[in-house]
PDB file with SEQRES, HELIX, SHEET and CRYST1 records, atoms N, CA, C and O in Angstrom:
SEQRES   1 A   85  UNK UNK UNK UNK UNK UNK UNK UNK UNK UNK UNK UNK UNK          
SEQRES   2 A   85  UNK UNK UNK UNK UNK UNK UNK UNK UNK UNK UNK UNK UNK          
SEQRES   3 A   85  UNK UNK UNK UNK UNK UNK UNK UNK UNK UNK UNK UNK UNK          
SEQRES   4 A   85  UNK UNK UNK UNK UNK UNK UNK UNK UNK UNK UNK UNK UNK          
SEQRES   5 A   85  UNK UNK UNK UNK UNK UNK UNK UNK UNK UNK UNK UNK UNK          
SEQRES   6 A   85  UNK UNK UNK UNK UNK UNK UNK UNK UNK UNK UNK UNK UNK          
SEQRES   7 A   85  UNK UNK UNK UNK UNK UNK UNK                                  
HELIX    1 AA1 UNK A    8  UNK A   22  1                                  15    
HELIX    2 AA2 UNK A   30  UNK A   33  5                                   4    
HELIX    3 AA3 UNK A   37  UNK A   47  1                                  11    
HELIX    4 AA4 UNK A   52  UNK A   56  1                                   5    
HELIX    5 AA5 UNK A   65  UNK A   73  1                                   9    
CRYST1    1.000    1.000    1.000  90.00  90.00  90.00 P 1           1          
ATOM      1  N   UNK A   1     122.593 115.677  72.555  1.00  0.00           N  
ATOM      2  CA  UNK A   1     124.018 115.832  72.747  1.00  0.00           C  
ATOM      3  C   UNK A   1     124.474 114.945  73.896  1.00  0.00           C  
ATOM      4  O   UNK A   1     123.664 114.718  74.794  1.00  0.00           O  
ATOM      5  N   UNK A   2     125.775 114.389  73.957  1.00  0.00           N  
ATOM      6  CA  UNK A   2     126.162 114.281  74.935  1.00  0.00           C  
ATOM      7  C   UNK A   2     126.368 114.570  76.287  1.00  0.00           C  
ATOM      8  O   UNK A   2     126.899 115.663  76.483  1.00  0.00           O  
ATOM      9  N   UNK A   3     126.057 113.795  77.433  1.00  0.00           N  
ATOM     10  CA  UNK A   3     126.560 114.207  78.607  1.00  0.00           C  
ATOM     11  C   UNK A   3     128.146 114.890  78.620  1.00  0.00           C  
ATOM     12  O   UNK A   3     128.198 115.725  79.523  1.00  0.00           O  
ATOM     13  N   UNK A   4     129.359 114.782  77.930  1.00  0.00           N  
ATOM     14  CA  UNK A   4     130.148 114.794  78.186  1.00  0.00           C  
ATOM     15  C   UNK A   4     131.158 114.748  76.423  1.00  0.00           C  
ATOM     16  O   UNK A   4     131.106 113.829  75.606  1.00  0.00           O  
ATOM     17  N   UNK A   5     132.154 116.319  76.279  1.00  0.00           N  
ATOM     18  CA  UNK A   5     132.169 115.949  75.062  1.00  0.00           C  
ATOM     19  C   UNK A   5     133.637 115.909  75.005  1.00  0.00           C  
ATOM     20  O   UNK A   5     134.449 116.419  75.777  1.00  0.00           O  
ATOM     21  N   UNK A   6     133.811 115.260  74.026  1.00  0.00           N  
ATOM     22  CA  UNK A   6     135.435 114.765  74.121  1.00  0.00           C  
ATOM     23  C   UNK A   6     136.026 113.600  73.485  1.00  0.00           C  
ATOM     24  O   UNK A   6     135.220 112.828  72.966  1.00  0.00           O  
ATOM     25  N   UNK A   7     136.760 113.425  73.442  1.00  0.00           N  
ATOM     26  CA  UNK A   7     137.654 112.038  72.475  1.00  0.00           C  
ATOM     27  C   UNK A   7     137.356 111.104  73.435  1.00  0.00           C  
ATOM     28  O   UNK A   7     137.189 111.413  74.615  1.00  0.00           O  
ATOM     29  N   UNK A   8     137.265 109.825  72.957  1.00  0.00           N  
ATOM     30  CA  UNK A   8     137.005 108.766  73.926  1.00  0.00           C  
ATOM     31  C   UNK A   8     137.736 108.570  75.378  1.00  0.00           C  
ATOM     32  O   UNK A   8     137.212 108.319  76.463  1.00  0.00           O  
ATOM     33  N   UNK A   9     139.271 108.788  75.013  1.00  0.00           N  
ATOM     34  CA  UNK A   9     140.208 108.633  75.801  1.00  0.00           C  
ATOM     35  C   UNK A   9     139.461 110.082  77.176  1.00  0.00           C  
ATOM     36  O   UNK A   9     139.670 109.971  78.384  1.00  0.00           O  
ATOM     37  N   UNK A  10     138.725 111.153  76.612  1.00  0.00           N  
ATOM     38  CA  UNK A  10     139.244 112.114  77.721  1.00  0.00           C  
ATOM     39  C   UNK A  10     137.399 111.438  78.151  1.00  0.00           C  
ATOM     40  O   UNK A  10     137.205 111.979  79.240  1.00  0.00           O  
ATOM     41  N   UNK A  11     136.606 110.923  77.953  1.00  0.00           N  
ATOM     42  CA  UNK A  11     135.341 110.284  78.218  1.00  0.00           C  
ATOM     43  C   UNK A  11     135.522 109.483  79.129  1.00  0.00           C  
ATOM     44  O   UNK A  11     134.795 109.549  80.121  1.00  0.00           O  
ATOM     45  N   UNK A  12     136.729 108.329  79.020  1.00  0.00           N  
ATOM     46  CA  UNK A  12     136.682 107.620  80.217  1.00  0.00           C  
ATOM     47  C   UNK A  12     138.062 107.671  81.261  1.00  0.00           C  
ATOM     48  O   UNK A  12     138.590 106.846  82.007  1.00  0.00           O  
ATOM     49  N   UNK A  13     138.373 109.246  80.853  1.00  0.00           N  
ATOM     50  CA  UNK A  13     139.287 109.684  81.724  1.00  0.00           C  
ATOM     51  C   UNK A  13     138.701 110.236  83.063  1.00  0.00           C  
ATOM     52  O   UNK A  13     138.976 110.124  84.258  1.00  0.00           O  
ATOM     53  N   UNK A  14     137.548 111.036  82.134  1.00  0.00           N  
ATOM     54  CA  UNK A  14     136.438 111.748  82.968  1.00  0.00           C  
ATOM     55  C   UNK A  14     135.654 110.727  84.072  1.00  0.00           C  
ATOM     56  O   UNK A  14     135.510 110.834  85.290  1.00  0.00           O  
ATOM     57  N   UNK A  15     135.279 109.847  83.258  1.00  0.00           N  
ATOM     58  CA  UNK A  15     134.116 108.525  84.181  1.00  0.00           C  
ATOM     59  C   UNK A  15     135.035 108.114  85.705  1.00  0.00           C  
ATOM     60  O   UNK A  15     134.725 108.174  86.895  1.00  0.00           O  
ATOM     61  N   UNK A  16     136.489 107.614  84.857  1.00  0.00           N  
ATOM     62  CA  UNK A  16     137.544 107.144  85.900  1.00  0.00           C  
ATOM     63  C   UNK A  16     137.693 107.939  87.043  1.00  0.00           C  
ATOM     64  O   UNK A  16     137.488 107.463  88.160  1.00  0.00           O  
ATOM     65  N   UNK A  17     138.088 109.312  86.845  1.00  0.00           N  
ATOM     66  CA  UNK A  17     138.579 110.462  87.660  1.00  0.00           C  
ATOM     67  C   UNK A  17     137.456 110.816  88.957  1.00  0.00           C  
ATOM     68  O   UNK A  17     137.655 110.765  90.170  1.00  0.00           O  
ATOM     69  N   UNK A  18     136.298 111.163  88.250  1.00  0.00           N  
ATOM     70  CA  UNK A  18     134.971 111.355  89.328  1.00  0.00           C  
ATOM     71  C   UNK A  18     134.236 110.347  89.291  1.00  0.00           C  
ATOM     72  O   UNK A  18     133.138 110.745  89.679  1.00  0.00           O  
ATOM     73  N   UNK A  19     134.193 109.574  89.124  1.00  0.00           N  
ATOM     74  CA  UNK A  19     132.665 108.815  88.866  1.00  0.00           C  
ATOM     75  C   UNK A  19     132.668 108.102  91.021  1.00  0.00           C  
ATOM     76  O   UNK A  19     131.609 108.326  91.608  1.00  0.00           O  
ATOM     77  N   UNK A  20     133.332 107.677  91.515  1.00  0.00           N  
ATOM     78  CA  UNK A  20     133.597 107.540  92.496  1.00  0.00           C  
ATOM     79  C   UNK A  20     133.076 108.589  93.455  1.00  0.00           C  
ATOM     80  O   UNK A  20     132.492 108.252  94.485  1.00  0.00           O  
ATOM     81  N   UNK A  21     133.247 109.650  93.185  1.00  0.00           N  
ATOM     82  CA  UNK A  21     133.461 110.915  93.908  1.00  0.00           C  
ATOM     83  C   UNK A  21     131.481 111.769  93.979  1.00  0.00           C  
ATOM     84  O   UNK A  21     130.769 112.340  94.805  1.00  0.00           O  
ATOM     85  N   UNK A  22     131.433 111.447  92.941  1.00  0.00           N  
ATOM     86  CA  UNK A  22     129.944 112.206  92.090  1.00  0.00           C  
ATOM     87  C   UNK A  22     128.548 111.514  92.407  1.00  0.00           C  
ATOM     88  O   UNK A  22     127.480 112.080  92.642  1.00  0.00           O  
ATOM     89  N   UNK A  23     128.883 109.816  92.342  1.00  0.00           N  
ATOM     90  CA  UNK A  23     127.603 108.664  92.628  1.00  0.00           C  
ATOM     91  C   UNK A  23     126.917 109.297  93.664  1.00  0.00           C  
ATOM     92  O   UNK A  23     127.426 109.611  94.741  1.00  0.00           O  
ATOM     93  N   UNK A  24     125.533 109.518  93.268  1.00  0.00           N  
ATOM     94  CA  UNK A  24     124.328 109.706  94.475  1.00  0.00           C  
ATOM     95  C   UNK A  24     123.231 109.457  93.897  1.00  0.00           C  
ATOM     96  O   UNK A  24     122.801 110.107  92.945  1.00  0.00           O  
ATOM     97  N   UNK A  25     122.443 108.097  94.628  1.00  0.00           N  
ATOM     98  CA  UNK A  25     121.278 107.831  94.487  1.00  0.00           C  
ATOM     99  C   UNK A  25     120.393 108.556  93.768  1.00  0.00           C  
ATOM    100  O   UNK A  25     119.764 108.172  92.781  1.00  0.00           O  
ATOM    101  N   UNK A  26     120.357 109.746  94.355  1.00  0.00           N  
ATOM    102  CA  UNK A  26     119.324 110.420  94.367  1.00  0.00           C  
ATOM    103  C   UNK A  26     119.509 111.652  92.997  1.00  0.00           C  
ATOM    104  O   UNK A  26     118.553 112.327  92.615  1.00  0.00           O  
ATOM    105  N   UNK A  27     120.929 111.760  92.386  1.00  0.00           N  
ATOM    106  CA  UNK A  27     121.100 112.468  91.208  1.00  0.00           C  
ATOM    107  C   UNK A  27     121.151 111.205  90.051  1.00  0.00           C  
ATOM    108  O   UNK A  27     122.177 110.531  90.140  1.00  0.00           O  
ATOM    109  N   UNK A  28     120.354 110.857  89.158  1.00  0.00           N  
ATOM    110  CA  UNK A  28     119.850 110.039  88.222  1.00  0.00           C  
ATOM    111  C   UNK A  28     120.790 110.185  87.044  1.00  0.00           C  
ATOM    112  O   UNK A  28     121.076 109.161  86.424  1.00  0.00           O  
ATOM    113  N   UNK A  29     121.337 111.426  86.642  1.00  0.00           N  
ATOM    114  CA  UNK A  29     122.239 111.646  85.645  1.00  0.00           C  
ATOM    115  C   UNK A  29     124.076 111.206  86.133  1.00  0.00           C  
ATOM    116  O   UNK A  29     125.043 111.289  85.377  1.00  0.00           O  
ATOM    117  N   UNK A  30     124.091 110.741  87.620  1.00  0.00           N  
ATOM    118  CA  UNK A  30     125.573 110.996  88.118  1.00  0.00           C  
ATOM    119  C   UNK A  30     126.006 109.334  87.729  1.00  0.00           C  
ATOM    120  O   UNK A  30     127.199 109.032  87.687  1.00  0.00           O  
ATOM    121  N   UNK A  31     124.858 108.237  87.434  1.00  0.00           N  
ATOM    122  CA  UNK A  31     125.051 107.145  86.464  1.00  0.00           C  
ATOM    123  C   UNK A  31     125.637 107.148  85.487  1.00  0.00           C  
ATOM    124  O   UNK A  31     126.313 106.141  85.279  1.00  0.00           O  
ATOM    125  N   UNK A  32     125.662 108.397  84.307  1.00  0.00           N  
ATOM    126  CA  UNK A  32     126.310 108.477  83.634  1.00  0.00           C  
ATOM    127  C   UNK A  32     127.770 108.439  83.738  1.00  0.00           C  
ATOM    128  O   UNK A  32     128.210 108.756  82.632  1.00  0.00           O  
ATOM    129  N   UNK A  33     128.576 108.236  84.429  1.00  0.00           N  
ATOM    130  CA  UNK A  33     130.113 108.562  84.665  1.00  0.00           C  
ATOM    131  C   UNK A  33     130.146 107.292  85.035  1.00  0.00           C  
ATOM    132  O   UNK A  33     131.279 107.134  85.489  1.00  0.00           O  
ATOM    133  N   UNK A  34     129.460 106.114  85.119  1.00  0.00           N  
ATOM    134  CA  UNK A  34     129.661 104.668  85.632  1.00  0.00           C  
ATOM    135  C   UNK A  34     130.133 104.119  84.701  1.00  0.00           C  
ATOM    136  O   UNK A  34     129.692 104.494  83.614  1.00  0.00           O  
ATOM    137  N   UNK A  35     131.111 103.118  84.685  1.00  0.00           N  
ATOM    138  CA  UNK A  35     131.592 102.368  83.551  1.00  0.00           C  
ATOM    139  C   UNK A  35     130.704 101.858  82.859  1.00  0.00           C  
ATOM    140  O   UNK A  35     129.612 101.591  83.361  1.00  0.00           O  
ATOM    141  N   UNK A  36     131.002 101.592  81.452  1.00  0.00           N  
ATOM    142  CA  UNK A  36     130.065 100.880  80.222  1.00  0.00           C  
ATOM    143  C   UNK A  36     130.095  99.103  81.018  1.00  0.00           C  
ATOM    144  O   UNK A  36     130.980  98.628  81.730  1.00  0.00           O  
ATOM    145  N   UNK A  37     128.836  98.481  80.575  1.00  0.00           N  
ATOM    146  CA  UNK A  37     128.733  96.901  80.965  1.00  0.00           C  
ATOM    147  C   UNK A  37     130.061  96.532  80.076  1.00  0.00           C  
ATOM    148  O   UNK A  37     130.505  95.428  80.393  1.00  0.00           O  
ATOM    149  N   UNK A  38     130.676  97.076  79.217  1.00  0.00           N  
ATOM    150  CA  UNK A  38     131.698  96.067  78.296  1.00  0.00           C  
ATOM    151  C   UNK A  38     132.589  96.265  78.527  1.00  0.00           C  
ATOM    152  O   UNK A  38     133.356  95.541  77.892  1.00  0.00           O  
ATOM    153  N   UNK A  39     133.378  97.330  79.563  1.00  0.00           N  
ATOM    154  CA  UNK A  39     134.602  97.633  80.284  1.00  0.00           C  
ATOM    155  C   UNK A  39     134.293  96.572  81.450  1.00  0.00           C  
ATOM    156  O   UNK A  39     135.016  95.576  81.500  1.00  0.00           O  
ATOM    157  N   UNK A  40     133.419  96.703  82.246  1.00  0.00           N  
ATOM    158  CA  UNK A  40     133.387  95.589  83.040  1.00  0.00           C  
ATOM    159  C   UNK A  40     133.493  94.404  82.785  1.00  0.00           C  
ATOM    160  O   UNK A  40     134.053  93.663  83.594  1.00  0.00           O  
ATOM    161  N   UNK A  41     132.906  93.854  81.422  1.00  0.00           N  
ATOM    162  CA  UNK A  41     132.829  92.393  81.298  1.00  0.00           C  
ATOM    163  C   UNK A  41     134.294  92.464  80.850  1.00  0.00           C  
ATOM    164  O   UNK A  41     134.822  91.411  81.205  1.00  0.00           O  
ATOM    165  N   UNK A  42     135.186  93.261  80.216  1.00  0.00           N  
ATOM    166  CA  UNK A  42     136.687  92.776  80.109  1.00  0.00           C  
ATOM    167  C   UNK A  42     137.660  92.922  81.468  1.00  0.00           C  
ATOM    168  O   UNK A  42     138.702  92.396  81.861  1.00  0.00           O  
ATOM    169  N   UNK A  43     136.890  93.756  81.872  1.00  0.00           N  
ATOM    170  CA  UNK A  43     138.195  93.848  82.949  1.00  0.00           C  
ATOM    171  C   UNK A  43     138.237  92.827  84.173  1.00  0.00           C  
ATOM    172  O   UNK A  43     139.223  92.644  84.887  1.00  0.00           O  
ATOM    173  N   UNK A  44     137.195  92.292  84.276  1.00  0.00           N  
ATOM    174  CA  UNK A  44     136.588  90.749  84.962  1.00  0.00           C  
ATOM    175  C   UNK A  44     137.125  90.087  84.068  1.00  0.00           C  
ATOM    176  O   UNK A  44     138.092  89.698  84.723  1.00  0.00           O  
ATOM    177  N   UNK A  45     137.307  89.517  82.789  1.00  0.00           N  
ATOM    178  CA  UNK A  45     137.451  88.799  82.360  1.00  0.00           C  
ATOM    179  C   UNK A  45     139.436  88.719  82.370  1.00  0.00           C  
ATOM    180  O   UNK A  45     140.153  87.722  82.457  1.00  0.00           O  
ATOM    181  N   UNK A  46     139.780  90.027  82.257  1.00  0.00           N  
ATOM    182  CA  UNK A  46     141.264  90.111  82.473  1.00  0.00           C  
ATOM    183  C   UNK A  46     141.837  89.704  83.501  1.00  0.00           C  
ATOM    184  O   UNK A  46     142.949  89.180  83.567  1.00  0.00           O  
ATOM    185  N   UNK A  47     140.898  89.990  84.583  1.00  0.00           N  
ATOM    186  CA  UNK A  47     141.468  89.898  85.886  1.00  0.00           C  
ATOM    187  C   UNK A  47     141.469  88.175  86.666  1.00  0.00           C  
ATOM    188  O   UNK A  47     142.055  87.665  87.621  1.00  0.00           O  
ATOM    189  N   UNK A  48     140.440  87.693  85.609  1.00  0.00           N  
ATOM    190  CA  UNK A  48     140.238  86.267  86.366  1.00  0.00           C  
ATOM    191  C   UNK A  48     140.455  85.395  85.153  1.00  0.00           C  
ATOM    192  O   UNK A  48     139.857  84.319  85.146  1.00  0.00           O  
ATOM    193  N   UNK A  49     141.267  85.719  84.072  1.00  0.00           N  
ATOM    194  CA  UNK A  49     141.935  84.991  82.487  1.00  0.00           C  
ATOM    195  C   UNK A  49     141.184  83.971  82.075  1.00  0.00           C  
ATOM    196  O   UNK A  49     141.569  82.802  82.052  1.00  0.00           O  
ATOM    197  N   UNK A  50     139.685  84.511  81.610  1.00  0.00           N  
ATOM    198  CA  UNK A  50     138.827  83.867  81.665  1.00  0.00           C  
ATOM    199  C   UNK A  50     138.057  84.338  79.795  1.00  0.00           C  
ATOM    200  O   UNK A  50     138.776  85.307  79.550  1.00  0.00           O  
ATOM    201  N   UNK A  51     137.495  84.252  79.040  1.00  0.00           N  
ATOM    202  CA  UNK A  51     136.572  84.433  77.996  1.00  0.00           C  
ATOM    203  C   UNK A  51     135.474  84.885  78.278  1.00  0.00           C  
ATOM    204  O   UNK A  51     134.724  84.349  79.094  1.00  0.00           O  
ATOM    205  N   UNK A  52     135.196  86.001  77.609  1.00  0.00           N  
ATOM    206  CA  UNK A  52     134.162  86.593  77.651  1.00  0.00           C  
ATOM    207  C   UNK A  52     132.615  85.346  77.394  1.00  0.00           C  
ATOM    208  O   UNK A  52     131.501  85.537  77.882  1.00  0.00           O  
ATOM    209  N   UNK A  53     132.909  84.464  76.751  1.00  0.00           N  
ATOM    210  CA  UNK A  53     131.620  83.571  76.671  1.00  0.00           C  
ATOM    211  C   UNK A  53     131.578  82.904  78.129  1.00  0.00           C  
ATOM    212  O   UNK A  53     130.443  82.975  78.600  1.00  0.00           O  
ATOM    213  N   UNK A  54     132.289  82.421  78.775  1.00  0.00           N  
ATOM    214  CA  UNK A  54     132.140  81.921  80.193  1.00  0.00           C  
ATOM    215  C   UNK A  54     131.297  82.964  80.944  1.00  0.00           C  
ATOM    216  O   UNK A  54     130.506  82.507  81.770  1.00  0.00           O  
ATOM    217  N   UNK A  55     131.332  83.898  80.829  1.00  0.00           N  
ATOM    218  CA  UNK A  55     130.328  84.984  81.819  1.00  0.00           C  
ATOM    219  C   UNK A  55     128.818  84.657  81.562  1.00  0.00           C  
ATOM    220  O   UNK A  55     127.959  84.603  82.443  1.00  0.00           O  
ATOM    221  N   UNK A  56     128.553  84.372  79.748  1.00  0.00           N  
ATOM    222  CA  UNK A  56     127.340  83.889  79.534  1.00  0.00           C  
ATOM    223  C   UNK A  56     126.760  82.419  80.202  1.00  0.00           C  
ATOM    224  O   UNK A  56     125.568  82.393  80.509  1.00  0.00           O  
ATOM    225  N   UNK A  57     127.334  81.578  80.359  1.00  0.00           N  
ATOM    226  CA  UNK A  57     127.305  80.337  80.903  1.00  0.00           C  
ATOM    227  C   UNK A  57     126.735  80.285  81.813  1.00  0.00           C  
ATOM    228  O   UNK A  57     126.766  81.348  82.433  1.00  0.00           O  
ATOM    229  N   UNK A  58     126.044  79.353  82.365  1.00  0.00           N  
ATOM    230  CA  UNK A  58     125.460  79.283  84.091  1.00  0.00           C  
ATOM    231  C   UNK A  58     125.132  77.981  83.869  1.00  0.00           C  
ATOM    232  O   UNK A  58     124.295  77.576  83.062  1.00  0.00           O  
ATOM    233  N   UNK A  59     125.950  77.201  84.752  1.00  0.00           N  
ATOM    234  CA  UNK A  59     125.581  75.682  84.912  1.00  0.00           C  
ATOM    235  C   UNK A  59     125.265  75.232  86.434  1.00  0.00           C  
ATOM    236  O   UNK A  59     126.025  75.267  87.402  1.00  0.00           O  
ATOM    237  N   UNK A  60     124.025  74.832  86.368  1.00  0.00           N  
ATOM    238  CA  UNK A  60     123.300  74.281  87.912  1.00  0.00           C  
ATOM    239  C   UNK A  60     124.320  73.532  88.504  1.00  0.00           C  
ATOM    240  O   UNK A  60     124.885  72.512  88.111  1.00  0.00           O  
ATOM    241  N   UNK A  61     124.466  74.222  89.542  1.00  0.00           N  
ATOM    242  CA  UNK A  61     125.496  73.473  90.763  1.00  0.00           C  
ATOM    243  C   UNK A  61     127.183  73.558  90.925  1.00  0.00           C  
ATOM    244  O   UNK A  61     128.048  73.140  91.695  1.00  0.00           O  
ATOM    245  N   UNK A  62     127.074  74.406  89.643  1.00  0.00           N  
ATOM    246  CA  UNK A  62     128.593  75.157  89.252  1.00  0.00           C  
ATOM    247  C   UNK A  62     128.956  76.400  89.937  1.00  0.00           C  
ATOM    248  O   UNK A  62     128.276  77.269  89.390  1.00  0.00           O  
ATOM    249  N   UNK A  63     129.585  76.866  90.735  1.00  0.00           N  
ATOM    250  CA  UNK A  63     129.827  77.836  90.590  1.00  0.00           C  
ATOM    251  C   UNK A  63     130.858  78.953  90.074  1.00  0.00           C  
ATOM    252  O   UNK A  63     132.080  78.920  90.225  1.00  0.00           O  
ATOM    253  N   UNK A  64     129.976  80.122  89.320  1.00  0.00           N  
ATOM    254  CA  UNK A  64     131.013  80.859  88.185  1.00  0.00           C  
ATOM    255  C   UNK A  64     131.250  82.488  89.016  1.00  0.00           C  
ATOM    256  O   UNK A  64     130.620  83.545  89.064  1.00  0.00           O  
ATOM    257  N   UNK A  65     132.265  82.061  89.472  1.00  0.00           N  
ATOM    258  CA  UNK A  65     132.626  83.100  90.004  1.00  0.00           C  
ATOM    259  C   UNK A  65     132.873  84.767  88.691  1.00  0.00           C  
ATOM    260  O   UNK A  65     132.188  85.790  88.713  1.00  0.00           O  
ATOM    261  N   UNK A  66     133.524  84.594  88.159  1.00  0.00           N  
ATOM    262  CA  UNK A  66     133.828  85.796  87.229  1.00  0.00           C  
ATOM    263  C   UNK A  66     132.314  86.104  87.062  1.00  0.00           C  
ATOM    264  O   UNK A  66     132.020  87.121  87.690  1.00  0.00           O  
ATOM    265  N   UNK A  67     131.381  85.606  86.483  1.00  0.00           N  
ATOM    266  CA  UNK A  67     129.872  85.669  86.109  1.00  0.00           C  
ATOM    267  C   UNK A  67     129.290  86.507  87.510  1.00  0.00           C  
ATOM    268  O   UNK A  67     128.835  87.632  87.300  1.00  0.00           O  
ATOM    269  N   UNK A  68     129.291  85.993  88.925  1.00  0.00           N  
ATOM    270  CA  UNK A  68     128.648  86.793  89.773  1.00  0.00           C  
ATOM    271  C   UNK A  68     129.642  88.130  89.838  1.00  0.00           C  
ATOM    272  O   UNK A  68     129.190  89.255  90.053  1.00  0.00           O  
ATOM    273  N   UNK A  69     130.913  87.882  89.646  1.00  0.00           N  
ATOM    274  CA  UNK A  69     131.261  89.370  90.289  1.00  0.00           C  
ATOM    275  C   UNK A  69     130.751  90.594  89.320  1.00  0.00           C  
ATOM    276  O   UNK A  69     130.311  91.705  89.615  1.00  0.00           O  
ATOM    277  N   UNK A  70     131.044  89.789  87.694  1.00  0.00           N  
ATOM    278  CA  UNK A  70     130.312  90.984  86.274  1.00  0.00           C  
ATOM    279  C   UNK A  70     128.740  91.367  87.040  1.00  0.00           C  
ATOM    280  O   UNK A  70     128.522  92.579  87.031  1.00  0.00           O  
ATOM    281  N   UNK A  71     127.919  90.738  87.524  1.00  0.00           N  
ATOM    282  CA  UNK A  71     126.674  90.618  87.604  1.00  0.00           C  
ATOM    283  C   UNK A  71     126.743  91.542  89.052  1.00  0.00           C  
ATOM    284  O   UNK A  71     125.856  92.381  89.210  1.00  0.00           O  
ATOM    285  N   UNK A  72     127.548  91.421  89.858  1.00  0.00           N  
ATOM    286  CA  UNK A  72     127.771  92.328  91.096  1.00  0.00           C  
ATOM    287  C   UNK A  72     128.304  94.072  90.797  1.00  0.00           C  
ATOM    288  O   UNK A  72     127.953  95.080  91.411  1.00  0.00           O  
ATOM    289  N   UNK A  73     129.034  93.974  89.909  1.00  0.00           N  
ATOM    290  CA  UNK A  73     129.490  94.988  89.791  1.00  0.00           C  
ATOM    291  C   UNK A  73     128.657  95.747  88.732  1.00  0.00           C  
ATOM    292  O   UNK A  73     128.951  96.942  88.757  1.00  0.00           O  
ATOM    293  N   UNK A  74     127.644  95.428  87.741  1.00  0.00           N  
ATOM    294  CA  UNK A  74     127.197  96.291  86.957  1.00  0.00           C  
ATOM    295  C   UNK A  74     125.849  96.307  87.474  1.00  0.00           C  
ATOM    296  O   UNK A  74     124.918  96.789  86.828  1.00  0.00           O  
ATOM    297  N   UNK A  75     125.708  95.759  88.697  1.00  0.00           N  
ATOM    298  CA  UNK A  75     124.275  96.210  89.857  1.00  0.00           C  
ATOM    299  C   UNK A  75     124.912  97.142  90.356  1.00  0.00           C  
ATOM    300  O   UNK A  75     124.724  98.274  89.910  1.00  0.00           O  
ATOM    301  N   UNK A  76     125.541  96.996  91.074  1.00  0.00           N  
ATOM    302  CA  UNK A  76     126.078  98.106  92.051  1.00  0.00           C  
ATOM    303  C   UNK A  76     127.223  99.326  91.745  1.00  0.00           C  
ATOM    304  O   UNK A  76     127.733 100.002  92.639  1.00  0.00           O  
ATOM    305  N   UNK A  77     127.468  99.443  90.550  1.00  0.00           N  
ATOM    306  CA  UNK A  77     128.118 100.627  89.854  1.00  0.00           C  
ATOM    307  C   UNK A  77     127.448 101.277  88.636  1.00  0.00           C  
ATOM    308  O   UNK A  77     127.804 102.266  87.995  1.00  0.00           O  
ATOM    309  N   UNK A  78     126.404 100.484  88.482  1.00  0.00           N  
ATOM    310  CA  UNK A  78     125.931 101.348  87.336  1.00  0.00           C  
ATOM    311  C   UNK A  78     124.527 101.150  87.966  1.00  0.00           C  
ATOM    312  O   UNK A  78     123.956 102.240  87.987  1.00  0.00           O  
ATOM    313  N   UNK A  79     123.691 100.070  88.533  1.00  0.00           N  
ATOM    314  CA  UNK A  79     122.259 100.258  88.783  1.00  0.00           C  
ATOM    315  C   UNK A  79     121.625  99.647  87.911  1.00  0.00           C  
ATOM    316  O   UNK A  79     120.403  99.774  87.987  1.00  0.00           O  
ATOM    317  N   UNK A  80     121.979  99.085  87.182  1.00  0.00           N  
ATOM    318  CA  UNK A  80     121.377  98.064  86.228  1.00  0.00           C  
ATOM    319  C   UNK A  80     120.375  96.910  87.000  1.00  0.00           C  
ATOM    320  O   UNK A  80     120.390  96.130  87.952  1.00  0.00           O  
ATOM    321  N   UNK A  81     119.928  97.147  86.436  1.00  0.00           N  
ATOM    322  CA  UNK A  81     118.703  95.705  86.913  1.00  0.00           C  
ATOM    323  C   UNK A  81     118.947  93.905  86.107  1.00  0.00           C  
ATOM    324  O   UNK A  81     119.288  93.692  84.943  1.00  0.00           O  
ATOM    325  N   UNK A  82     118.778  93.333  86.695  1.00  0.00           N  
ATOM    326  CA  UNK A  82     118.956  91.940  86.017  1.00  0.00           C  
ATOM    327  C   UNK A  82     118.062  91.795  84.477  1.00  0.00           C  
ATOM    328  O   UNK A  82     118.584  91.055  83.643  1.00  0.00           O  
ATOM    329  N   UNK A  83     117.258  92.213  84.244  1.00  0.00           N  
ATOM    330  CA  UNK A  83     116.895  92.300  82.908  1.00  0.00           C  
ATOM    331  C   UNK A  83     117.693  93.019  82.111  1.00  0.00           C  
ATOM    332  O   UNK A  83     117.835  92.807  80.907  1.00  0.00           O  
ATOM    333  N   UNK A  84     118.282  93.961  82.802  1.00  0.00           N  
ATOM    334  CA  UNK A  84     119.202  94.817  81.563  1.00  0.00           C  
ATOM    335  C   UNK A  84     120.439  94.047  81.455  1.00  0.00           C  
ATOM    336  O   UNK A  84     120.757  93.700  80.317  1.00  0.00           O  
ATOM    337  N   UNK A  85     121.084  93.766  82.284  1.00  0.00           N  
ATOM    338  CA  UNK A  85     122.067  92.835  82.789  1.00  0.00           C  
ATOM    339  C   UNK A  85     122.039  91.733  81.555  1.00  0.00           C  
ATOM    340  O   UNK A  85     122.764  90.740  81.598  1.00  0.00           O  
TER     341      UNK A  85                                                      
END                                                                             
């Protein structure tokens, strides 16, 4: 079953509302309320009017800003590791 049951809308009403509030290292399930990697990769991508394929990109000596912040933010809000990433 779900962590959390409900229509999508009240799922990431829920994540939105506490997920801030709830995060602790040390509770393994309080990850769950962290945004999905694909809310992040749009809302980076909204915010810097950019295509979701540019995040895939990495060109030596370029730097891709939208790409580190997706890559910053789904380390440090969800705990993802660069392989999952």
């Amino acid at each position: 079953m779900p962590p959390i049951l409900g229509t999508n809308t009240f799922v990431d009403w829920v994540k939105d509302r506490f997920f801030s509030q709830k995060r602790h290292k040390e509770v393994p399930e309080s990850k769950l309320l962290a945004p999905d990697r694909e809310k992040i990769k749009q809302l980076v991508c909204k915010s810097y009017h950019v295509k979701e394929n540019n995040l895939l990109k990495s060109k030596r000596g370029t730097f891709n800003e939208p790409r580190n912040v997706t890559i910053y933010l789904a380390r440090r809000l969800r705990g993802d590791g660069l392989d999952e990433i």
